[in-house]
Every structure is written in C-alpha cells, then in structure tokens.
Steps between C-alpha positions, in 0.01 A plus 500: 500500500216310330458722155269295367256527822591942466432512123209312516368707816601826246295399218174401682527780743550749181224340296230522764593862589496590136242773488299554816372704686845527686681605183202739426555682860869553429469622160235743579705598816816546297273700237360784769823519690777519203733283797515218315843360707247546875200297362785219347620484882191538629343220296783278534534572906106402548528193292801376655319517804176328429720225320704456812161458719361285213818288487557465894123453548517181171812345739281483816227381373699233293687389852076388586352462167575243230623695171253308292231656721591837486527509107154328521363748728638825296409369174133423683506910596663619162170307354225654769637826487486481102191363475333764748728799298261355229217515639503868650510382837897664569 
C-alpha cells in the first residue's frame, strides 16, 4: 500500500471538507434527532458513495484524458464557479 499517496489523499480530503455545508447538515441532523451513531453512518455511507462515483468516474476519464488536462480543467471550474459565487450569480 502506497501511505504516502492515502495520507496525503486524508489530509486534502479533510481540509477541504472542513466546515461546509455537509458538516453543517450532519450536525444539525444529529442536533434534532439526539441519534448521533445513525447520522455518523449515514454521513459516512453517502460519502463513501459519491467518493466511489467520483473516484471510478476520475479513472475513466483519465484512461481518455491527459492528467495534466483534467487538473487544468478543474482548477479552470474551481475558478468560474468562485468567481460567479462572488458575484451573486450561484
């Protein structure tokens, strides 16, 4: 197993999830419902599954698509999005 290639996975993964709306959801969820252990599974079941699509979905497209392009192109999006978050427009 590559741990440097997990860890490093870990700590961006954890940093960009720190505080949204995500974390917001669960907390208030855990809050009304006083289930705290169901909205941990619950949170951690949906995630894994988006991160599976994400991941399986990032290895075909990289079977047709150039790595350098696809960093390119989602940095390119990260930017748009932020700049029309900005300006009101999302």
């Amino acid at each position: 197993m590559d741990w440097k290639l997990f860890f490093a996975t870990f700590g961006v993964v954890f940093l960009a999830e720190l505080g949204d709306k995500t974390q917001l959801a669960s907390l208030n969820l855990a809050a009304e419902s006083k289930m705290p252990w169901l909205v941990f599974l619950g949170s951690v079941s949906a995630y894994a599954v988006i991160t599976l699509i994400t991941v399986m979905l990032g290895d075909t497209i990289a079977k047709f698509v150039k790595p350098e392009f696809i960093r390119y192109g989602a940095a390119s999006l990260f930017i748009i999005i932020g700049v029309l978050m900005f300006s009101g427009k999302i």
